[in-house]
Structures are given as C-alpha cells and as structure tokens.
N, C-alpha and C positions, 0 to 999 in steps of 0.2 A: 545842802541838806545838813541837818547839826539835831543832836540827838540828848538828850537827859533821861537817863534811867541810871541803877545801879545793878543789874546782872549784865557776866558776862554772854557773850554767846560761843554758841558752843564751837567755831570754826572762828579763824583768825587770820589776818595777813600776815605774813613773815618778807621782807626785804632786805637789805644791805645798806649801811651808811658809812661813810667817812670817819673813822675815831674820832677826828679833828673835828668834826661837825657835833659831833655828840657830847666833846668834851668842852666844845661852846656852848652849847645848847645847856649845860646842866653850870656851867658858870652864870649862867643870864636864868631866864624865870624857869629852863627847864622844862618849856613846853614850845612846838614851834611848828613846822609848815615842811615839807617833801612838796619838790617839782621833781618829776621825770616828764621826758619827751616818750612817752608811750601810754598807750589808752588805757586805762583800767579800770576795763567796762564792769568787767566779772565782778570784781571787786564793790564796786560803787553799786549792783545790785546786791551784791551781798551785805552791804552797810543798809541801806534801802530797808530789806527784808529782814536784819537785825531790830533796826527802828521799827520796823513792823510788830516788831514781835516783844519792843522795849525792854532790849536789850543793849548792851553795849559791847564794839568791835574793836578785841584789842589787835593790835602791833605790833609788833616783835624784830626789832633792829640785828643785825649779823654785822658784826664788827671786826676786825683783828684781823690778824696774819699769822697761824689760821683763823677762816673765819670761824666765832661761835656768837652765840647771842648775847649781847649784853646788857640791852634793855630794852622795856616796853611803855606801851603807854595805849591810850585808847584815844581811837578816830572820833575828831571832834566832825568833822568833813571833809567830801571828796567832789572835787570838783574838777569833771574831765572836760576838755574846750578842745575843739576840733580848730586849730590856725590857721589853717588852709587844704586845701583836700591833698587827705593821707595823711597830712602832719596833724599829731595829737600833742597835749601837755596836760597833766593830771597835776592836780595839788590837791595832797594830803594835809590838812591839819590835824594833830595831837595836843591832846597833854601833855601833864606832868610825866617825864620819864621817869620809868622805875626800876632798880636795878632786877635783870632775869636769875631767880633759882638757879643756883649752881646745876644742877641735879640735867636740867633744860637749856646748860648753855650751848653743848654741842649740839650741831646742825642736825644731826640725825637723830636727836632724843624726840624730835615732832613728825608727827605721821600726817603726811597728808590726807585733805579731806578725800573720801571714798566716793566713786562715780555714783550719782543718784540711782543707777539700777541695783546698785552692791547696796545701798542703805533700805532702796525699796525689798530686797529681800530678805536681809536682817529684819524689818518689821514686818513684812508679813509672809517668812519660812522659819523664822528664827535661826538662821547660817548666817554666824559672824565670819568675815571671809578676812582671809590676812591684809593686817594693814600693810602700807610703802611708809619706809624714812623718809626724810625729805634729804634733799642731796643738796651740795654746792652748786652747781649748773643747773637746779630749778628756783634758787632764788632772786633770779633777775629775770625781767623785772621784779616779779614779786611771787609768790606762791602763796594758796589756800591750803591753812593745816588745821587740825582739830585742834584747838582750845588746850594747852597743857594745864593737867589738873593744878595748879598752884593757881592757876589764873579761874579755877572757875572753886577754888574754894569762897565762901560767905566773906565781906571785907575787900576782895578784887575786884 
C-alpha cells in the first residue's frame, strides 16, 4: 500500500531506531525501509484508514541513550508477510527523515492515542478525559500517539 496526499493525520507511529542506522540513513538519500520480526497489524490499518481519509502517517524515530525522538518522516508503506505460522516480518518504508522539534523530542511530550470508547464520548458527551505520556516500555515494537502539533501544522 503507498499513499500521496499532503495532510498529516491526526495519530502517528512512534518506534525506536539505532543512531547508527539514522545516521546512515541521513548520509545516503535520507529516506529508507524498517524490518522488525513482529506483526504490525494495527498499524497497517491505521495507514489503510490514513489513505482512506488522504492523509499522510507520520513516524517518529526514538534514538539515544536516553532515549528521545530525533526524527521523523512519513510512511511511504507497510507491508506485514506472515513467514511461517506465528512468525511475522513488517517493512516499513519512509521518507525523507526530518529533524523532530526540540519542544517533542522527550518520549513523554506524545500522548498516546485514546481508546475509541474515550474519543466516542468526547464527541458525543463532550468529556475530554485525561491523556497518557507515552513511556519507554510502550515504544517497542511501536506505539500509536496523537500527531504532535508541529507535525500537523500546514507545510508537514
């Protein structure tokens, strides 16, 4: 699946990468590919129903020692292949990586996305109910987080 629009949407992947991987990646053309050996089913609907809505799903890389984010880029496609039963392999392709707002690089400045009953009643109670940070131990494999506002300003 591979997508062309220019808005972002409003939820995002957030994961973990290698420095060493990122700091290849931005010596070379700056855009490249994620394998992990885990399924990421969620995800891959959630790019699905980005596309649906043509929009674009960005990424958000977690780097360092500590980790914090240090750049993003938008899924170009997600492609999960089941190897043998139980074993899974996703590949992610991206774009151009883009340095993350200072403001956004600690892990907990993104709030993950809120369970569809807590959105279903902010729109029809109107009770915004407290967000969650997102932590170190839910970005692996990956976590779904609301969209930080730099990413959904006009131009991202």
């Amino acid at each position: 699946m591979s997508i062309s629009t220019t808005q972002n949407h409003p939820y995002c992947l957030c994961t973990t990468a290698a420095e060493k991987a990122v700091k290849s990646l931005l010596e070379g053309t700056g855009a490249g590919s994620y394998r992990v050996n885990e399924p990421w089913l969620v995800a891959w609907e959630l790019l699905d129903a980005a596309t649906a809505q043509q929009h674009l799903l960005p990424i958000l890389f977690a780097t360092g020692d500590p980790l914090h984010f240090s750049h993003w880029s938008q899924v170009v496609a997600l492609e999960v292949v089941e190897l043998h039963r139980g074993a899974f392999e996703t590949r992610c392709e991206f774009g151009q990586l883009h340095p993350v707002n200072p403001i956004f690089s600690p892990v907990d400045s993104l709030l993950l996305k809120p369970a569809e009953e807590q959105l279903r009643r902010e729109t029809l109670e109107g009770i915004r109910q407290h967000r969650h940070p997102l932590t170190i131990s839910e970005l692996h494999p990956y976590a779904i987080c609301e969209t930080p506002g730099f990413l959904l300003e006009p131009g991202h």
